[in-house]
N, C-alpha and C positions, 0 to 999 in steps of 0.2 A: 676380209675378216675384221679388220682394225675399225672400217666404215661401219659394219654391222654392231660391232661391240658398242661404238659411242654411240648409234641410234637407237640402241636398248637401253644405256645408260640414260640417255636424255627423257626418254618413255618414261622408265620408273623414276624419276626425279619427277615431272610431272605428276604422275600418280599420286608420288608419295606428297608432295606439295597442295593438291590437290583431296588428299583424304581426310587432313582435319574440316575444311570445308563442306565434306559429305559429313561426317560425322557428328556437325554444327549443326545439321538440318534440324533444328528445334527449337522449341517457342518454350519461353520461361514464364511460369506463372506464379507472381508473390500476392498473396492474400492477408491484406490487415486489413483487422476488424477493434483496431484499439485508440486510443487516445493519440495522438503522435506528440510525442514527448521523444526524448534522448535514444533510449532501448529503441522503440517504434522506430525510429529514425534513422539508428544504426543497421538494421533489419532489413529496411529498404535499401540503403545504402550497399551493401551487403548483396542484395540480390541484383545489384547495378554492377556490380564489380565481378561476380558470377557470369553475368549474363556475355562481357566483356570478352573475359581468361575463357567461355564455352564458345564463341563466336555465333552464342547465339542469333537467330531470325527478329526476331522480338520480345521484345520483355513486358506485358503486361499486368499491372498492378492492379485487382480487385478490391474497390475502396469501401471502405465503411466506418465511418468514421464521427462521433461529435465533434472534432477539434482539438485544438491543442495551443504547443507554445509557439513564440515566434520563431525564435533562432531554431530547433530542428524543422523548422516551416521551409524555412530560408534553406539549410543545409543540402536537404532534398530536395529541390526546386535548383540550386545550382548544380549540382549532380548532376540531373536531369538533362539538363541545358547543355552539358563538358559530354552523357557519356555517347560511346561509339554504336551504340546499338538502340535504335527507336524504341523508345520508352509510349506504351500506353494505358492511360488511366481509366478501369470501367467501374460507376458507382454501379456498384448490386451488393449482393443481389438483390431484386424487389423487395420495396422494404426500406433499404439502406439509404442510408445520407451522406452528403459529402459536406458539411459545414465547417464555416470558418477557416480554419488553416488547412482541410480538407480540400475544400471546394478553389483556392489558390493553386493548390497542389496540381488538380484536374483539369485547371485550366493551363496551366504552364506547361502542359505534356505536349508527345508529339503529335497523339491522336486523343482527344477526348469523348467519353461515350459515357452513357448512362442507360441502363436498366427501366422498363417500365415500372412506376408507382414510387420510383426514387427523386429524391430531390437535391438542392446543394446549392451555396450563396451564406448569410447570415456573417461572413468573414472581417466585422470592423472589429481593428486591432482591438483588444483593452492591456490593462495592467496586469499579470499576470506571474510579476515578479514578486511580489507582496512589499511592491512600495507604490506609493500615493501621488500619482501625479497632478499637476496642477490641470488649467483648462488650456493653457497656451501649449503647453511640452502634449498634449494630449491633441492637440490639432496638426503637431509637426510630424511626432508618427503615422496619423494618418497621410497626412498628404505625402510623406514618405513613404508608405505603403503604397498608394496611391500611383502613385506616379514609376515606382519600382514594376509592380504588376501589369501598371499597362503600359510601359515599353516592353513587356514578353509578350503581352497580348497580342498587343497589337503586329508586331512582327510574325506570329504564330498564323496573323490573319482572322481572329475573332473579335468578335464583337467589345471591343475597349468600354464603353459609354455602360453596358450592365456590369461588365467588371468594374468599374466606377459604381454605381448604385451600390454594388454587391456590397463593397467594403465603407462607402461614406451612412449608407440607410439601411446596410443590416438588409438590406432584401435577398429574398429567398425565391430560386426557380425549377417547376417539376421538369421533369425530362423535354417533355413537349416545347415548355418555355424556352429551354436552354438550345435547342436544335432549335427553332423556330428564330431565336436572338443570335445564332451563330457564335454561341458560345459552347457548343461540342458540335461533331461531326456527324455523330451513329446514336442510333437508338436501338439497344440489341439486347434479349434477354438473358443471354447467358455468354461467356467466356469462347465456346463454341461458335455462337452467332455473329458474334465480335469478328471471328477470324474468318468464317467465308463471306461477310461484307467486305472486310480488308484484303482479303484474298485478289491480286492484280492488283492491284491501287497503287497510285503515286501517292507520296507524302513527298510535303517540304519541309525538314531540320529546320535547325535554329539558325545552323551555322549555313542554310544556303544551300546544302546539299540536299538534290531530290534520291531519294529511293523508293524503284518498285519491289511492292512485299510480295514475293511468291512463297506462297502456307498454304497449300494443297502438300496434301499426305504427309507434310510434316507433324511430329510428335510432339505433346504437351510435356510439359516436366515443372509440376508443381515444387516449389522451394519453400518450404517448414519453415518455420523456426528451426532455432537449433535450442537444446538444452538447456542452455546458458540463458540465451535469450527468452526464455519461456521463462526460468525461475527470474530474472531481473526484472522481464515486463510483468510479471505477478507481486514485487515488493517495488513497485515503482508504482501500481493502482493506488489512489488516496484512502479509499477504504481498507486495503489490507496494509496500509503503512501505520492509519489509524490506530488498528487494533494491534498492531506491533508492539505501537506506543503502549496504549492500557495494557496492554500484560506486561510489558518492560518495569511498567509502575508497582503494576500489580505483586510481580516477583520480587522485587526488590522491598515493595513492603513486610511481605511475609516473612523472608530473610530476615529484614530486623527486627521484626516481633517475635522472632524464633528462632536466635541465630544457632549458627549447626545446622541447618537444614540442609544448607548448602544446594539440591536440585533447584529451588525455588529460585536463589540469587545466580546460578549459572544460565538457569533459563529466561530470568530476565536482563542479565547480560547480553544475550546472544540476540533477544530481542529488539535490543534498545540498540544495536551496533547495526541490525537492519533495518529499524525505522530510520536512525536517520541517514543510510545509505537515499532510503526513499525520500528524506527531509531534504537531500542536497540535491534532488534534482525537483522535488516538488517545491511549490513556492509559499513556504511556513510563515506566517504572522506571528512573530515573539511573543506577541501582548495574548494572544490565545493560547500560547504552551506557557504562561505563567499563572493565565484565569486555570488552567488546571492542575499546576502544582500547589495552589491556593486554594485549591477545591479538595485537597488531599489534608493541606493544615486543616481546614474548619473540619474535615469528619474525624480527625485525631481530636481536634478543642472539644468537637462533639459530646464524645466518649468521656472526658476529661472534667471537664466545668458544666453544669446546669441549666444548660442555655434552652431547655426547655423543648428540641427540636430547632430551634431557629439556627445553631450553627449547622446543623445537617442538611437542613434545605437548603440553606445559604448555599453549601459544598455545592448539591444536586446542582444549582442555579449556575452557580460559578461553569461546574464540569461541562452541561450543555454548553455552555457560553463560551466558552473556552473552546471545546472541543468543534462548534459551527464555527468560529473565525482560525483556528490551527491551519489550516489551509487555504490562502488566500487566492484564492482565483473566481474569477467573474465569469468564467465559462462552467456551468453545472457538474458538467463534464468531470472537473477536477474537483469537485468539492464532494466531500462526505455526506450521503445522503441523509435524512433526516430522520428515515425510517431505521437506522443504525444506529448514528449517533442517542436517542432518546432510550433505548432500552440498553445500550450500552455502558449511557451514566446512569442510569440509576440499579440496575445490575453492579455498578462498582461499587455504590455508594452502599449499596446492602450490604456488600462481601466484607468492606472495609469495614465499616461497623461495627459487623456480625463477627471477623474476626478482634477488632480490638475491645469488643465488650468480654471476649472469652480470656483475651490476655492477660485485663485488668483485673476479672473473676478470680485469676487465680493465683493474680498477685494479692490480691485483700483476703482470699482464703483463709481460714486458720489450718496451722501446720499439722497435719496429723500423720507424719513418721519421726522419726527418731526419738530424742529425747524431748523436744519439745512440743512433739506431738502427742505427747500424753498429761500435758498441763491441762486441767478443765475436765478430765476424765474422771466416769466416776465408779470407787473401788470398792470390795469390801474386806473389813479387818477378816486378818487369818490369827492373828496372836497380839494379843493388846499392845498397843498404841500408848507409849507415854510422853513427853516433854522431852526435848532435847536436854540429855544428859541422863537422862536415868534408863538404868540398865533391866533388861535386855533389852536392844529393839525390836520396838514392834512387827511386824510385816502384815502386807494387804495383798491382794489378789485384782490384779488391770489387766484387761485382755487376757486373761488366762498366765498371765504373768505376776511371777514372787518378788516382792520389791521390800526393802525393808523403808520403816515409815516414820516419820515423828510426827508431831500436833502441837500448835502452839496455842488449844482452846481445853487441855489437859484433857482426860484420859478418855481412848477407845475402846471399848470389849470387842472381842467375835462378834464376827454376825454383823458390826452395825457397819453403815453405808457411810465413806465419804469419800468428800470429791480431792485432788488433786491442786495444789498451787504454785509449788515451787518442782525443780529437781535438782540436787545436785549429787554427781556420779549416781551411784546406784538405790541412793537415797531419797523420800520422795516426804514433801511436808504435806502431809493434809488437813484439814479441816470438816467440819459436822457440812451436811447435806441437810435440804429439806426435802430432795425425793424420796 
């Protein structure tokens, strides 16, 4: 009975040892289609360390991609290289690119593949940090790039000498090129296709160790974003950081030409606390977030002094000018397109205008409530009108209003018209009209 009992014991240890394994039977699939920047980066990350904690089959990444910075380049690429579960990269779908810090990405994996009508390469570093390198510090990077990438390559067993072009000449290769150069493996249209090619296959790791991928009737399990990451990869875009900024500006103008409004200046508070959320990780040119706070003085001098229009286009000029250098980076990718940028300034510079010409309107206005909005008005006598000092006073009739009246041009009858110049308390001096 004793021998029975331990042999059942050992059984269900087994099993039970044995069931997160069955349960693992699944292939993880993360899909970006963004910039790879910090967010980008942690999302990846993220579905490496999921894939891990699930004991996942394999973890394929669906690329698509212009490009990006270095350092989350790097991040994910070492990842990559550390995690426990075969990582593979497919550029799709048809259509899609894998450029610059994309197409380093695709090659450092464990299995490279690409989509027909896709391409990827274009990867020499630039500056990207919005500082100015010289030509020498500009050659060290590279050949540090360089030489970084292809001792992965090369270990990975692809072709080193296009990974060389790729990143010194900016060369670019379609699918065909890239399989043909032995710099991917597969050519497969879809996510699906990927997995019955790789289905039985041996792969060899980074670290030396072979595994065969058996992915027959195992299950996909797409991995989202998550919430967070969806709002931070959308205020991390240059164009919606952009426009953060111009209404941050824009609120806070309004506020001071209208103070008490209070919505206008909390909403561009709230604004300007997440553009530059986006400014710390995007790479900002000083000299272009000053061309547009200078663009803000000339449409105020505008409004102010007689410059004829020239300080306003001067602004218009500045604000473009400002607004193409506010984000510096050399990859398109990250910069504010132009089709934005152009109807954006000059849309602010209308607004701004158009409100401080209303401000100024109504501060040169003449006053027409209270007591001193009734100077300049004009009355007529109800009971004659004589001279300061002589009894009784007179009274006239303003606005449907009894006011009593003196005249310093002597006497008024009934009936006659005049205008208003002075008041004091309820007493009002007038003078003859010529209406």
């Amino acid at each position: 009975m004793k021998k029975k009992r331990f042999a059942q014991t050992v059984v269900l240890f087994i099993l039970l040892t044995a069931l997160p394994a069955v349960a693992a039977a699944e292939i993880l699939v993360a899909d970006l289609s963004e910039i790879i920047q910090p967010v980008t980066a942690r999302y990846l990350l993220n579905a490496m360390d999921q894939a891990e904690r699930e004991h996942a089959t394999l973890l394929i990444i669906r690329l698509n991609t212009p490009g990006g910075m270095m350092d989350p380049m790097r991040e994910i690429i070492m990842r990559m290289l550390d995690t426990r579960v075969p990582v593979a990269v497919l550029v799709g779908p048809s259509g899609a690119r894998a450029a610059s810090a994309g197409c380093l990405i695709t090659i450092s994996s464990d299995i490279a593949a690409m989509s027909p009508g896709t391409n990827m390469g274009a990867a020499h570093p630039v500056s990207i940090e919005g500082e100015k390198i010289d030509e020498i510090m500009s050659k060290k990077i590279e050949n540090d790039t360089v030489a970084w990438i292809k001792s992965i390559v090369e270990k990975r067993g692809r072709n080193a000498d296009l990974a060389d072009k790729a990143v010194r000449e900016s060369k670019s290769y379609t699918e065909k090129e890239a399989l043909e150069g032995h710099m991917i493996e597969y050519v497969c249209k879809d996510v699906d296709d990927l997995i019955n090619q790789l289905n039985g296959k041996t792969i060899h790791r980074f670290n030396g160790q072979e595994v065969t991928l058996h992915l027959s009737g195992q299950r996909q399990k797409w991995i989202p974003m998550t919430s967070k990451e969806k709002i931070l990869n959308l205020l991390a875009h240059p164009t919606v950081a952009y426009l953060l900024f111009m209404a941050a500006l824009l609120g806070f103008y309004f506020e001071f030409a209208h103070p008490g409004a209070i919505f206008p200046g909390v909403t561009g508070g709230i604004c300007l606390i997440l553009a530059f959320f986006a400014f710390n990780i995007l790479p900002i040119n000083y000299a272009g977030l000053m061309l547009i706070l200078l663009a803000f003085g000339f449409f105020i001098a505008e409004v102010k002094l007689q410059s004829f229009g020239v300080l306003g286009i001067g602004g218009v000029i500045a604000l473009i000018l400002g607004s193409m250098m506010l984000i510096d980076a050399a990859d398109a990718a990250l910069r504010v397109p132009i089709r934005i940028i152009l109807p954006v300034s000059i849309g602010m510079a209308l607004i701004v205008i158009f409100l401080l010409r209303l401000a100024l309107g109504a501060l040169r206005r003449r006053t027409v409530t209270g007591e001193q909005g009734i100077v300049g008005e004009i009355g007529q006598v109800i009971e004659a009108v004589h001279p300061e000092g002589i009894m009784p006073a007179g009274k006239i009739q303003v606005h449907g209003e009894y006011w009593n009246a003196i005249t310093e041009e002597g006497d008024f009858q009934r009936g006659e018209r005049v205008i208003v110049t002075t008041v004091s308390g309820l007493t009002l001096t007038v003078k003859r009209t010529n209406q």
